[in-house]
C-alpha positions in Angstrom: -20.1 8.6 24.4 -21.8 8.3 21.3 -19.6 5.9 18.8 -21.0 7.9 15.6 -20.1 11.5 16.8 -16.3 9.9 18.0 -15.7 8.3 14.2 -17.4 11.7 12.6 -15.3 14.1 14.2 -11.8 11.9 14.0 -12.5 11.6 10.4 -13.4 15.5 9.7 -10.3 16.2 11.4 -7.8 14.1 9.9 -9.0 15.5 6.2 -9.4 18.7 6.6 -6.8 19.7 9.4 -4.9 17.1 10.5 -3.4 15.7 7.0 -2.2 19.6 5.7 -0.7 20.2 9.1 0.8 17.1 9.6 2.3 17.3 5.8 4.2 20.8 6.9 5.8 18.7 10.1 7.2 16.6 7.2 8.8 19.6 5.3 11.0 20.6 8.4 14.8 18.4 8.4 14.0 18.3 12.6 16.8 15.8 12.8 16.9 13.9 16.0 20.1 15.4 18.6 22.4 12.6 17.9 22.6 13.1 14.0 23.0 17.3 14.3 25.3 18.4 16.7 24.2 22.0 15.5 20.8 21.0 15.9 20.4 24.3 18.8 22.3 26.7 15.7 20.0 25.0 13.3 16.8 25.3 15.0 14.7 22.5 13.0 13.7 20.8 16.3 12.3 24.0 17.7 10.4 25.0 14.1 8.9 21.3 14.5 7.8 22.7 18.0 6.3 25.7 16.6 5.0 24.0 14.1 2.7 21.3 15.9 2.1 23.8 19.0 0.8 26.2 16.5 -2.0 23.6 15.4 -2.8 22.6 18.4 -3.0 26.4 20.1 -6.0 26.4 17.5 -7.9 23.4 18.4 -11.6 23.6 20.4 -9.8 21.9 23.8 -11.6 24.0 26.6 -8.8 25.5 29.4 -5.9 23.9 27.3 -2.9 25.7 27.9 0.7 25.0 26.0 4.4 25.2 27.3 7.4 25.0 25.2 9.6 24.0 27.8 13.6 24.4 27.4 16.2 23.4 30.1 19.8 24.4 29.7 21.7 22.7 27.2 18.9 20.1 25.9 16.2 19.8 23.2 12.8 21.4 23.7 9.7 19.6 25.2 5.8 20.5 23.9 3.7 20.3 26.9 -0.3 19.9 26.1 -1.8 20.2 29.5 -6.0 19.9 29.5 -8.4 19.8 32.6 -10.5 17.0 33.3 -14.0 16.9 32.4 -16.3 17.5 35.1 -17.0 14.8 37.3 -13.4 13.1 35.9 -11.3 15.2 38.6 -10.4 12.9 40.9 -9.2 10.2 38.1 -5.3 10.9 38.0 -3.7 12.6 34.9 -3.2 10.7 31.5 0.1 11.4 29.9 -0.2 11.1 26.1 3.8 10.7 24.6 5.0 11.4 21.5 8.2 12.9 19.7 8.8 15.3 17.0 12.4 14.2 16.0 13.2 12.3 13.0 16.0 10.0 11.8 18.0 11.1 9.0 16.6 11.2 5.8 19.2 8.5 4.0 18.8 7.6 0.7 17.0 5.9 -1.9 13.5 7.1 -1.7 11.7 6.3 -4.6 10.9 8.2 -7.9 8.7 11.2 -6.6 8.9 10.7 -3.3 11.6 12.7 -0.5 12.4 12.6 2.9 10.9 16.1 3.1 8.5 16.2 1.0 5.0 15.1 1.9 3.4 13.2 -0.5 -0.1 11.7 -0.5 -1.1 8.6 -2.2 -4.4 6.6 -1.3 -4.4 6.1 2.2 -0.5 6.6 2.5 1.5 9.8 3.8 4.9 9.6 2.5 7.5 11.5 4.2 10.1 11.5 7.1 8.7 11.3 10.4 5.2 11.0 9.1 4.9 7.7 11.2 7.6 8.0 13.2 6.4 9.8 15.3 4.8 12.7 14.1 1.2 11.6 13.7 1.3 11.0 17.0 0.9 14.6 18.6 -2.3 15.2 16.1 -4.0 11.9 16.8 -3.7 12.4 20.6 -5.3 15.8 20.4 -7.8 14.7 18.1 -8.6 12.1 20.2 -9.4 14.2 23.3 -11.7 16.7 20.6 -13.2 14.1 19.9 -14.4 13.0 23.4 -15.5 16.4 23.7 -17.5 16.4 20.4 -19.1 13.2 21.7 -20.1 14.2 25.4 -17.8 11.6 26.8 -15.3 12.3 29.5 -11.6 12.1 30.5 -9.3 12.9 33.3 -6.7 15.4 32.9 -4.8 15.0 30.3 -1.1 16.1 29.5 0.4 15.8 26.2 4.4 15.0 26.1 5.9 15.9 22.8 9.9 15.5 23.4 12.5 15.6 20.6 14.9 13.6 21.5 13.7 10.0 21.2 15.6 8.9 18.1 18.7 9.5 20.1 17.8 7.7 22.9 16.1 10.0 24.8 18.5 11.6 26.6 17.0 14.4 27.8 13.8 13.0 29.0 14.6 12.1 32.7 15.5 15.7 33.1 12.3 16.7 31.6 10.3 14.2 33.5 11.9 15.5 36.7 11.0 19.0 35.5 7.8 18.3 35.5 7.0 15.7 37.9 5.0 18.1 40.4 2.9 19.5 37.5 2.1 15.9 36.6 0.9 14.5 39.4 0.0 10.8 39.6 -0.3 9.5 36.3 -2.6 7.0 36.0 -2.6 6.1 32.2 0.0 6.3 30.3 -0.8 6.4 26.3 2.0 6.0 23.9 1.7 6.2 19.9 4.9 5.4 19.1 4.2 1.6 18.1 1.9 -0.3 15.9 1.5 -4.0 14.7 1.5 -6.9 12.7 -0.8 -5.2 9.6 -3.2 -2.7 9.2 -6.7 -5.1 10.1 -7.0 -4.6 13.6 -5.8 -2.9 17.0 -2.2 -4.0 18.5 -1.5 -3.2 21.6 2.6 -3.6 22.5 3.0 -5.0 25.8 6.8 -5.5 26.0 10.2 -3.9 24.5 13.3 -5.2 24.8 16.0 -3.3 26.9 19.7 -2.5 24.9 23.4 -2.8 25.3 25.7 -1.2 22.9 29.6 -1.3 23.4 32.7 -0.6 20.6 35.2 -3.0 21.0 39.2 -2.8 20.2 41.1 -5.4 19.2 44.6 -3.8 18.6 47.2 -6.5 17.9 50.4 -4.0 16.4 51.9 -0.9 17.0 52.0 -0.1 13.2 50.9 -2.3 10.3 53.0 -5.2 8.7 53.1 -6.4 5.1 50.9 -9.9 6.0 53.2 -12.3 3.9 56.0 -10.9 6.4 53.5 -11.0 9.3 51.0 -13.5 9.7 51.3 -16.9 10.9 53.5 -14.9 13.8 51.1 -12.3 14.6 47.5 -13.3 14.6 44.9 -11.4 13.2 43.0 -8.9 15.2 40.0 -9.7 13.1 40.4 -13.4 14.9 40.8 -12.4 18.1 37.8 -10.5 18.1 36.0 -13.1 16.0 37.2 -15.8 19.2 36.0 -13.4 22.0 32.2 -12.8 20.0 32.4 -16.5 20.2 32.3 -16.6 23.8 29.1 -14.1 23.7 27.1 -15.9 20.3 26.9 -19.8 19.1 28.2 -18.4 15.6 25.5 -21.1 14.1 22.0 -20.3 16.1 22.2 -16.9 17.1 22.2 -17.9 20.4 23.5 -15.6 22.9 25.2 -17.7 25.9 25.9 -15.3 29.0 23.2 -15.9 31.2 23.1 -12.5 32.3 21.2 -12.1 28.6 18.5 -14.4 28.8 15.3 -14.9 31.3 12.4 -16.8 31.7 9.7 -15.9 29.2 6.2 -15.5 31.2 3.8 -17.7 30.5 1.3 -14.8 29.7 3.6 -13.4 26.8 3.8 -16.9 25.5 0.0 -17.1 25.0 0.0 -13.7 23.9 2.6 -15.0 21.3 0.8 -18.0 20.2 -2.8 -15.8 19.5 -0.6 -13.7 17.6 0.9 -15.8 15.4 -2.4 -17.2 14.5 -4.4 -14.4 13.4 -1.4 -13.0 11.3 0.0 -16.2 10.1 3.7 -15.5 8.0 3.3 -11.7 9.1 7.0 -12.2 10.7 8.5 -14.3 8.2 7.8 -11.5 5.8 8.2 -8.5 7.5 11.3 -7.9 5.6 12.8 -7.7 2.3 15.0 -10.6 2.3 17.5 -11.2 -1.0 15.9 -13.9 -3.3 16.9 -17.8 -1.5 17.2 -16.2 1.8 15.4 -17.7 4.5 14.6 -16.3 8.4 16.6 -18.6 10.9 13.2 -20.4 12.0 9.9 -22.1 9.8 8.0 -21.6 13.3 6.3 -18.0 13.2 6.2 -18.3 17.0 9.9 -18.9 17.5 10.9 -15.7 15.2 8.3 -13.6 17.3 9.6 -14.6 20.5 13.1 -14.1 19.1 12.3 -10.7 18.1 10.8 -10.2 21.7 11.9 -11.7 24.5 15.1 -13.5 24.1 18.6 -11.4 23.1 20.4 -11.1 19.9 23.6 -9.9 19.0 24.0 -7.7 15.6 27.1 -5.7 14.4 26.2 -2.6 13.2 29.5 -1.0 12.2 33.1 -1.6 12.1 36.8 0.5 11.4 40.1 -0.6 11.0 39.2 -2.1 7.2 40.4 -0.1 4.1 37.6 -0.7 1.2 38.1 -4.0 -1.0 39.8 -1.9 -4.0 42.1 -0.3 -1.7 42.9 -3.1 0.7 46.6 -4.3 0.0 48.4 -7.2 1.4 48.9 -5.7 5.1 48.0 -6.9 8.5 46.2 -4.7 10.2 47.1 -2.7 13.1 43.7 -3.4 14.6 39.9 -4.5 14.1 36.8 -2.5 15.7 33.1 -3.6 15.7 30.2 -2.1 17.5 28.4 -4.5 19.1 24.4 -3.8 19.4 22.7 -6.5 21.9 18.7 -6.5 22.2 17.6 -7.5 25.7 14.4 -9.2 26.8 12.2 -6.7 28.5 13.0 -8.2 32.4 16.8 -8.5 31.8 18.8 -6.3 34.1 20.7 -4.1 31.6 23.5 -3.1 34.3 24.2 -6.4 34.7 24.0 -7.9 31.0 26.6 -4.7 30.2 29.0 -6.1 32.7 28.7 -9.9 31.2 29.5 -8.6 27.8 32.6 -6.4 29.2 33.6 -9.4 31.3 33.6 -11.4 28.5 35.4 -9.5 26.0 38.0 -8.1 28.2 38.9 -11.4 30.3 42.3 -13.6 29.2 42.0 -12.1 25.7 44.0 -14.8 23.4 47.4 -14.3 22.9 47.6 -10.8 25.3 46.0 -8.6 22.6 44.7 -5.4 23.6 41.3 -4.7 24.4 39.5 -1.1 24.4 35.7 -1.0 25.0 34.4 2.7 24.0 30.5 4.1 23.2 29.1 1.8 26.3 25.5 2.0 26.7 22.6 0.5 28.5 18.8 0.5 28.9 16.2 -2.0 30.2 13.3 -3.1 29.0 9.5 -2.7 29.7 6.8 -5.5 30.3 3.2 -4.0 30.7 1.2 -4.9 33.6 -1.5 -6.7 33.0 -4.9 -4.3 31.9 -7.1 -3.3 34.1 -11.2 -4.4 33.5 -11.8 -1.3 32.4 -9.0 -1.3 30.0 -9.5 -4.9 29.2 -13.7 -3.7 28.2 -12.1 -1.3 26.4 -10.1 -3.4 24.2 -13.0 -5.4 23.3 -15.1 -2.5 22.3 -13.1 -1.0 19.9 -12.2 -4.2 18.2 -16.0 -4.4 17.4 -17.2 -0.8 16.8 -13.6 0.6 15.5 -11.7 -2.2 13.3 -14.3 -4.8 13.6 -11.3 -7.5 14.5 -9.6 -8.6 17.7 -7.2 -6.8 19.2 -4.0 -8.8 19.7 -0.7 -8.0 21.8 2.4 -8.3 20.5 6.1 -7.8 21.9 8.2 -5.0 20.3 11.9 -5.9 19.5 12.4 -2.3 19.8 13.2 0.0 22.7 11.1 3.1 23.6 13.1 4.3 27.0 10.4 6.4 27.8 8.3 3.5 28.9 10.6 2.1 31.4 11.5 5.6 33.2 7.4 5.7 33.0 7.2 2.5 34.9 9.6 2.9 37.1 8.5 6.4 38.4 4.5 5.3 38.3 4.1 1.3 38.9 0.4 1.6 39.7 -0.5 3.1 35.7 -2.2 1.7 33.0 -0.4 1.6 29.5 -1.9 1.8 26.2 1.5 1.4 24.3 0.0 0.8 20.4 0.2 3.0 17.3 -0.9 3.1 13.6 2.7 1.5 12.2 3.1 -2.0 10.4 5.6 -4.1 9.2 6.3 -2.0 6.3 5.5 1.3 7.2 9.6 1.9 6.5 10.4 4.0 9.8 13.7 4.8 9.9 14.2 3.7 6.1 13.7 5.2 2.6 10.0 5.7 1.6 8.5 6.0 5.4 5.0 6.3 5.2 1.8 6.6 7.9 -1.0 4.2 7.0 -3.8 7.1 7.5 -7.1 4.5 7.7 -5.1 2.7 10.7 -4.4 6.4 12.3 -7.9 7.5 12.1 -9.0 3.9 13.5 -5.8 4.7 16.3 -7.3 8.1 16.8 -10.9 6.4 17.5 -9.5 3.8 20.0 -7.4 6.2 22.0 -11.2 8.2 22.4 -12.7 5.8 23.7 -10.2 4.6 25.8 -10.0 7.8 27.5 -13.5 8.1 28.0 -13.6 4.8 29.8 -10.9 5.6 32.2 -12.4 8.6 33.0 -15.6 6.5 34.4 -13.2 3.6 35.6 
């Protein structure tokens, strides 16, 4: 496949089609399921549909045919199916994933710039969703035009858009059930929903944590008591619940102490880890913007990665039972709730960590207070097997003739469900889980914006990558 015609026809694409088309995904509020609960009355998520299956309805992507698929009572599905090249029949099918629902817009976007309004600025797309994850449809189809344009090859390829994936992705093991005859045995999986440590070179994720999320209760009175009258005879709930978390966390490492939490990092990922660290020294320690004096919990860039990867964390994310400072008079509280977000490592059984953390909470609770767990959730992991040779060729190639730097693998502190249910149902694929985000590409945050040079690049790996599992 000739390397010149591959970067020719990604770039001529992305400037003249992709970029307007992608900036009108932008302009449509397709909030993700769990922030509209009238998102069927609203119809956003189905315009974002439209919207992306229009473009692609008009691309040059011989015997492509497109399904909006709907089941009963759950967000729609874009479906991209394209017939292999000949001579690449017999190579499996490629599933290429992405999602067209967005997190809320939230405030605080700068001067100029909107959640919904697509704004272009050097090689930055501002804009909702932009990154996350709606660049993702158009590079994947770009990709396969361009392995067209360039006389390569690739096997058939299908092309997942769900809209669900900000909300977890609820609806996507009823899709993938749906469709699992039409799919047949996917042998590559390629997933844009990632990216990397900066914008220099090709990251390839090869782990995401798993997730447990549970609302705890600690109710310690029927009805509140003036606290001078109260306390020293009832104890607070907020200290009850602040003793049970202390049977989960040490308070002063971050260290998470049921065993059912933790595993044995491979020794693989810990490699992996170190070559990281050392081709984007400090990239960790300043992914974030931390208040002035505030330091990460480790000087080792290695430790924070690994942190962030393979070993469980505990964060609160959101609380009731607290009346706002100005309003809070001298009362002791009825009752105390947190909700409790754990991170997993990518081999933890989630099942089992849920029911350490329940245990735990729930289990001679000081002084008889009452405990109520609500919102319970769970989710493993993923850990990529290793690549293939042809994959692992691949790798090397377009770290020369795409970004002319090495590829490195990093571990995502992240969750992307569909990669598990993708590894459970198909253990023999390949996964090409990497994408065109960085540290501050502000997903989910004000200011969100795709890093287009790192798309295109994205756009030119995923080519050739197809092309080379097409001739194995």
């Amino acid at each position: 496949m000739d390397q010149t015609t591959v970067r020719e026809t990604v770039s001529r694409l992305w400037e003249s089609e992709v970029v307007p088309s992608l900036s009108g995904l932008v302009r449509i509020p397709a909030l993700s399921q769990a922030f509209d609960a009238d998102w069927a009355a609203n119809g956003h998520l189905q315009a974002a549909v439209e919207h992306v299956r229009g473009w692609i309805a008009g691309r040059d992507l011989p015997g492509a045919t497109l399904d909006v698929v709907r089941l009963e009572g759950r967000s729609p599905a874009l479906v991209v199916d394209v017939p292999a090249t000949p001579g690449a029949e017999g190579r499996g099918t490629v599933l290429l994933y992405g999602h067209l629902d967005k997190q809320p817009p939230v405030g605080g976007w700068s001067e100029g710039l909107g959640p919904w309004q697509p704004v272009v600025r050097g090689e930055k797309l501002y804009g909702r969703g932009s990154a996350d994850d709606g660049y993702a449809a158009y590079a994947a189809t770009t990709a396969l035009e361009a392995v067209h344009a360039a006389g390569g090859q690739h096997a058939r390829s299908v092309v997942l858009l769900e809209t669900g994936e900000e909300s977890g992705s609820p609806d996507l093991p009823a899709y993938l059930e749906h469709l699992s005859a039409r799919l047949g045995e996917v042998s590559l999986v390629v997933c844009l929903d990632s990216g990397g440590n900066d914008y220099e070179r090709m990251w390839l994720t090869t782990s995401l944590r798993g997730m447990v999320h549970v609302n705890v209760t600690v109710r310690v009175l029927r009805s509140a008591q003036h606290s001078g009258l109260a306390s020293g005879v009832v104890p607070s709930s907020f200290r009850v619940l602040r003793q049970l978390l202390d049977r989960i966390e040490n308070a002063e490492t971050g260290e998470i102490k049921l065993a059912e939490l933790n595993v044995e990092i491979p020794a693989n990922r810990l490699d992996e880890t170190r070559a990281t660290a050392a081709v984007a020294p400090g990239a960790m320690a300043r992914a974030f913007p931390l208040v002035e004096g505030m330091r990460p919990v480790s000087d080792d860039e290695v430790e924070l990665m690994l942190n962030n990867s393979w070993r469980p964390t505990l964060s609160v994310i959101g609380g009731a039972g607290f009346p706002e400072p100005a309003n809070a008079g001298n009362v002791l509280r009825t009752a105390t709730t947190l909700a409790l977000s754990f991170r997993l490592p990518p081999t933890a059984d989630s099942a089992a960590a849920l029911n350490a953390v329940e245990k735990a909470l729930t289990t001679d609770v000081p002084y008889g207070a009452q405990v109520e767990l609500s919102g319970v959730e769970h989710a493993g992991g993923w850990n990529a097997p290793d690549p293939a040779p042809w994959l692992s060729a691949t790798l090397e190639k377009v770290s020369t003739e795409v970004f002319d730097a090495p590829w490195r693998a990093v571990g995502l502190g992240g969750s992307i469900p569909f990669m598990g249910l993708l590894a459970e149902k198909y253990p023999r694929a390949q996964f090409l889980v990497t994408g065109a985000l960085g540290p501050d590409s502000n997903a989910h945050v004000p200011d969100e914006w795709l890093h287009l040079g790192q798309a295109r690049r994205v756009t030119e790996a995923v080519a050739h990558t197809l092309d080379a599992h097409a001739r194995g």
